[in-house]
C-alpha positions in Angstrom: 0.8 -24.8 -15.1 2.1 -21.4 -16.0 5.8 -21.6 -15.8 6.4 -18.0 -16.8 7.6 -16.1 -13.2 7.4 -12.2 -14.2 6.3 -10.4 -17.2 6.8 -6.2 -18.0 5.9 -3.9 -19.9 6.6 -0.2 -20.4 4.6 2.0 -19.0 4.5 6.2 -20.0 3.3 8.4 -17.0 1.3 11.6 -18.1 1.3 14.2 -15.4 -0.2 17.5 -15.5 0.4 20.5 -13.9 -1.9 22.8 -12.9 -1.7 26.7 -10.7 -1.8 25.9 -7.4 -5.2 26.1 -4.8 -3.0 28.0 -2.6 -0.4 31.1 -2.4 2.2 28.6 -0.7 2.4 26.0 -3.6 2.6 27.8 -6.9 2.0 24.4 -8.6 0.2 21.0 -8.7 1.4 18.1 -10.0 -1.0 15.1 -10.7 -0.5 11.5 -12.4 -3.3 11.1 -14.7 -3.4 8.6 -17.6 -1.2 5.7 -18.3 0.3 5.0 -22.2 1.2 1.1 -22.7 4.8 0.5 -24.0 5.4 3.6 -24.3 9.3 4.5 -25.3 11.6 6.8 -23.4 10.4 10.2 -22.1 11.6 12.8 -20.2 9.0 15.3 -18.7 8.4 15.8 -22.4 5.3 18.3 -23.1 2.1 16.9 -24.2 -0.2 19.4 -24.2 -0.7 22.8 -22.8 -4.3 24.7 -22.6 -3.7 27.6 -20.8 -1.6 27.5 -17.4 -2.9 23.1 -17.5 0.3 21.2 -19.2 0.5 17.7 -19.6 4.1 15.9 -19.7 4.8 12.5 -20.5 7.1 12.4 -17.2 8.4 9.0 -17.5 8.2 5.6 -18.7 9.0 2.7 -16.1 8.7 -0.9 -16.3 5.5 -2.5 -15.0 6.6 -5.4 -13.1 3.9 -8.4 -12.6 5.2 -11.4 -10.1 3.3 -14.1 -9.6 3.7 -14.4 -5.5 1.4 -10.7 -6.5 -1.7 -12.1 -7.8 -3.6 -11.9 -5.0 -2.5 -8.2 -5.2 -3.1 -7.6 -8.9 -6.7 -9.5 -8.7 -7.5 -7.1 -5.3 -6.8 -3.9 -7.9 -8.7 -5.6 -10.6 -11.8 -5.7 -8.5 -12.2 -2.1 -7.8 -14.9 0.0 -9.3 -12.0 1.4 -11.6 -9.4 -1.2 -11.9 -5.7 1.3 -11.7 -2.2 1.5 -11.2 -0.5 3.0 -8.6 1.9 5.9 -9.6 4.4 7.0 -6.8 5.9 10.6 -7.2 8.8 12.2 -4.6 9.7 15.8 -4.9 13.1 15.4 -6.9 16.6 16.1 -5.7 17.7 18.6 -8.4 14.7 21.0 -10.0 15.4 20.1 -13.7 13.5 22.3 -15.8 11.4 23.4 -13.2 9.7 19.8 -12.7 9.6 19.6 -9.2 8.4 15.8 -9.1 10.7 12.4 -10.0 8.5 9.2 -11.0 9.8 6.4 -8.8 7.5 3.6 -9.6 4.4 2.0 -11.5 2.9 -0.9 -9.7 -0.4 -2.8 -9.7 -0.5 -4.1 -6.2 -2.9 -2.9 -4.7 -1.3 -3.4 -1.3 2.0 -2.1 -2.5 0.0 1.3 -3.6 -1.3 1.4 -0.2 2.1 1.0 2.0 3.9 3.5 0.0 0.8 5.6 0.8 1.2 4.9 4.2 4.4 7.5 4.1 4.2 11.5 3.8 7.6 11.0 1.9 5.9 10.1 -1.5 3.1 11.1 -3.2 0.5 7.9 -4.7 -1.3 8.6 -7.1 -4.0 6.2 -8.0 -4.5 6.1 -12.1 -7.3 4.2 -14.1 -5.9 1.4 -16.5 -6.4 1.5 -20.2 -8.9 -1.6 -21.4 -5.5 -3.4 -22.7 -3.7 -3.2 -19.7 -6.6 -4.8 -17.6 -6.5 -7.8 -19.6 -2.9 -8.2 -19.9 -2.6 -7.9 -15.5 -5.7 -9.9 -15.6 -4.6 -12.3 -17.5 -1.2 -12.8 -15.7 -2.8 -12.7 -12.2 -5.6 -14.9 -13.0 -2.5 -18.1 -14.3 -1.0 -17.4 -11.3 -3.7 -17.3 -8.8 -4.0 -19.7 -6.0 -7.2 -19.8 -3.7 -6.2 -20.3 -0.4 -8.3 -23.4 1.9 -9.9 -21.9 5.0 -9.2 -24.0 7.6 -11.4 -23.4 10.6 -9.0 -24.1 13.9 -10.9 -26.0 16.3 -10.0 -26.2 20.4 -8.3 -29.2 21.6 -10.1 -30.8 24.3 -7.6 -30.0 27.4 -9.6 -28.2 30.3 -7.7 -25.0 31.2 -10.2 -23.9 33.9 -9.3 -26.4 36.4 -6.2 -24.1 37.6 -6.6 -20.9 38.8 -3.8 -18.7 37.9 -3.1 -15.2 40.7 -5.2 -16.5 43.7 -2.7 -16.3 46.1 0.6 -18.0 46.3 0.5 -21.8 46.3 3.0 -22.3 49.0 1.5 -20.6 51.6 -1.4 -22.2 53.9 -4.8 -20.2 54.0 -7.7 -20.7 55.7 -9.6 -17.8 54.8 -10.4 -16.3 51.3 -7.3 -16.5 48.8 -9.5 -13.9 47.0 -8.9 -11.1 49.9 -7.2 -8.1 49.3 -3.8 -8.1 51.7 -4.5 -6.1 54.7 -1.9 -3.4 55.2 -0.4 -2.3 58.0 -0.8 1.2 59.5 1.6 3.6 58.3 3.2 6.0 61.2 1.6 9.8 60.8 4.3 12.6 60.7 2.0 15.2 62.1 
């Protein structure tokens, strides 16, 4: 048994920036490759061809927990095992970087409730061949396949009372099924 809780590991974020589709938003920002233990960056330039730069925005822990395994294996399994990268337009325009890295995860189901917001932007980014067998590897120790118990019914007969056929209390001989039989309501004109 695996005693070891949590592991992390650095992760860079390279963003790029490209001229925007439309005369409202001048540019697009996109999370697109992922550097392993990377060290500190800050929206550092990369490369540039033409009006296309690439940053290395930030570098953020990538946090595996073992109650997350299920998670990590659900991400694993996907045509293109990734990480999600969340992104929130930043407080302060530094530099004129519109966008603040929040967070690096490889829950799948974590990636998909912060996607569930307009307040963030998820960007889902393809692992490097090391990564995959480092999450693997930790979700895989710590995976635990759960039993599926089929419920069965217990044998109590529920159809013997029948519920909203009239009220109990009061005697009737005709049909408790009968619709109540108003009475006639005065005409003004």
């Amino acid at each position: 048994m695996n005693t070891e809780r949590t592991r992390s590991m650095p992760v860079g974020v390279v963003v790029r920036r490209l001229p925007g589709v439309t005369k409202w938003q001048k540019w697009s920002w996109r999370a697109v490759s992922l550097l392993p233990g990377a060290g500190n960056a800050d929206w550092q330039v990369l490369r540039e061809e033409g009006d296309a730069v690439e940053y290395h925005a930030a570098t953020l822990p990538l946090e595996l927990h073992r109650a997350d395994a299920e998670a990590y294996l659900a991400a694993l399994s996907d045509k293109i095992p990734s990480l999600y990268v969340v992104m929130r337009p930043a407080e302060q325009l530094d530099h004129d970087v519109p966008m603040e890295v929040v967070l690096v995860t490889a829950s799948a189901y974590e990636g998909q409730d912060y996607a569930d917001t307009s307040e963030v932007l998820v960007e889902k980014v393809p692992m490097p061949p090391g990564l995959i067998a480092w999450v693997r590897d930790f979700a895989e120790a710590h995976h635990e396949e759960e039993i599926f118990i089929k419920r069965k019914r217990d044998k109590k007969r529920i159809d013997l009372e029948e519920e909203g056929i009239g009220d109990p209390r009061i005697r009737q001989l005709a049909d408790v099924y009968r619709s109540p039989r108003g009475k006639s309501k005065d005409v003004l004109q």
